[in-house]
C-alpha positions in Angstrom: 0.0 0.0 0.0 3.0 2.3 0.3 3.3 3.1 -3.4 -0.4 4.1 -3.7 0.4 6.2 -0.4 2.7 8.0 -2.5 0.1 8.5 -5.1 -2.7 9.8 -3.6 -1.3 13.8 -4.0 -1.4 13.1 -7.4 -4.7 11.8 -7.4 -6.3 14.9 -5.1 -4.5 17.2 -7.8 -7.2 15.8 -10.3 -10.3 16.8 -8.0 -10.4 21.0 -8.9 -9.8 20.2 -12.1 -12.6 17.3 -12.6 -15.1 19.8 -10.7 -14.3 22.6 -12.7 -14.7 20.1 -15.7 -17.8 18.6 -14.8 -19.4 22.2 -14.3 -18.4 23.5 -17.2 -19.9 20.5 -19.2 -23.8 20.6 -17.2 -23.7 24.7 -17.8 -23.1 23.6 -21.9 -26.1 21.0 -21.2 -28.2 23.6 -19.8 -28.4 26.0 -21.9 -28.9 23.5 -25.0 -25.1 22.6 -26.1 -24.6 18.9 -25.4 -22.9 18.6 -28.5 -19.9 20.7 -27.3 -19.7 18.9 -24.3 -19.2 15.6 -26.1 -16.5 17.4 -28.1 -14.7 18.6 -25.3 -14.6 15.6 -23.2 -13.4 13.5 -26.0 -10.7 15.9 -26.6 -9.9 15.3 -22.8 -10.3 11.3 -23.3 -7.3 11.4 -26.2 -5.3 14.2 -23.9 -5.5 11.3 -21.5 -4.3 8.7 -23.7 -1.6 10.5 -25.8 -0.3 11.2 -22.0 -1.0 8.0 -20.8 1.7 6.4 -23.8 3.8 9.2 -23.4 4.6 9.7 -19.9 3.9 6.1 -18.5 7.6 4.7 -19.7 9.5 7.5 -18.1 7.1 8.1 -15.0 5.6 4.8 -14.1 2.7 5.1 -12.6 3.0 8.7 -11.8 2.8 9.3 -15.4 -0.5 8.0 -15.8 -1.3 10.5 -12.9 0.7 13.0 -14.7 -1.7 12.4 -17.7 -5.1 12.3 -15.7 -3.9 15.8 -14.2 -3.5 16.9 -17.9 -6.7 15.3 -19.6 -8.7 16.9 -16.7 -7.2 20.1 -16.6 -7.6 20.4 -20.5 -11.1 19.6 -20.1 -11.8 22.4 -17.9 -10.2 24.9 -19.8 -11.8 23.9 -23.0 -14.9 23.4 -20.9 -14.5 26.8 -19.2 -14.0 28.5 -22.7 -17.0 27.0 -24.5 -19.1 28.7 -21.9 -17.4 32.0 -22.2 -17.8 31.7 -25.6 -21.5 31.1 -25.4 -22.3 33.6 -22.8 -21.1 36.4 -25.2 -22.9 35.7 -27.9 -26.4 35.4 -25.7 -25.0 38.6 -24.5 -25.0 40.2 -28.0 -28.2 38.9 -29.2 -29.8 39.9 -25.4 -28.6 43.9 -26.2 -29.8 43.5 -30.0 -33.3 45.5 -30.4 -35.8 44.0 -33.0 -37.7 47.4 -33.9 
C-alpha cells in the first residue's frame, strides 16, 4: 500500500480540475449545447491517452497520474472557454433591439 500512499497527491491534484470540468460540461447542457460537451470531453479522453503512452515509460505510474492531471485540466479549460464563448454571444443577441 505504500506506493499508492505516495500516489494519492497526485490523485487529489485531479479533484479542482474534474469539478471545474464537470461544471463547465452541465452549464453547456443547460443552456442547449450537449454537443460541445461531447466534443470537449473526448478531446480530454485522447489528452488522456496521448499522456497515458507518453509519460507512462519514463514516469511509471505517476505518469499515468501526470496524464489524468492533464486530460482533466484540459477539459476544464476547453470546458470553461466554451461557456465564455457562449455567454457572449447570448449577451450580444440579449442587447440587439428587434424594432
Amino acid at each position: 500500500f505504500a506506493g499508492t500512499a505516495r500516489l494519492m497527491p497526485w490523485l487529489a491534484a485531479v479533484a479542482p480540475f474534474l469539478s471545474l470540468r464537470l461544471a463547465a460540461g452541465t452549464i453547456l447542457v443547460a443552456h442547449g449545447r450537449p454537443g460541445e460537451r461531447i466534443g470537449f470531453e473526448l478531446c480530454g479522453v485522447l489528452a488522456l491517452v496521448v499522456g497515458m503512452l507518453v509519460l507512462t515509460p519514463y514516469f511509471g505510474i505517476r505518469g499515468l497520474a501526470m496524464a489524468l492531471i492533464i486530460a482533466e485540466l484540459s477539459m476544464a479549460l476547453i470546458g470553461w472557454w466554451l461557456v465564455r464563448q457562449h455567454l457572449i454571444r447570448g449577451a450580444k443577441t440579449m442587447w440587439q433591439c428587434d424594432y
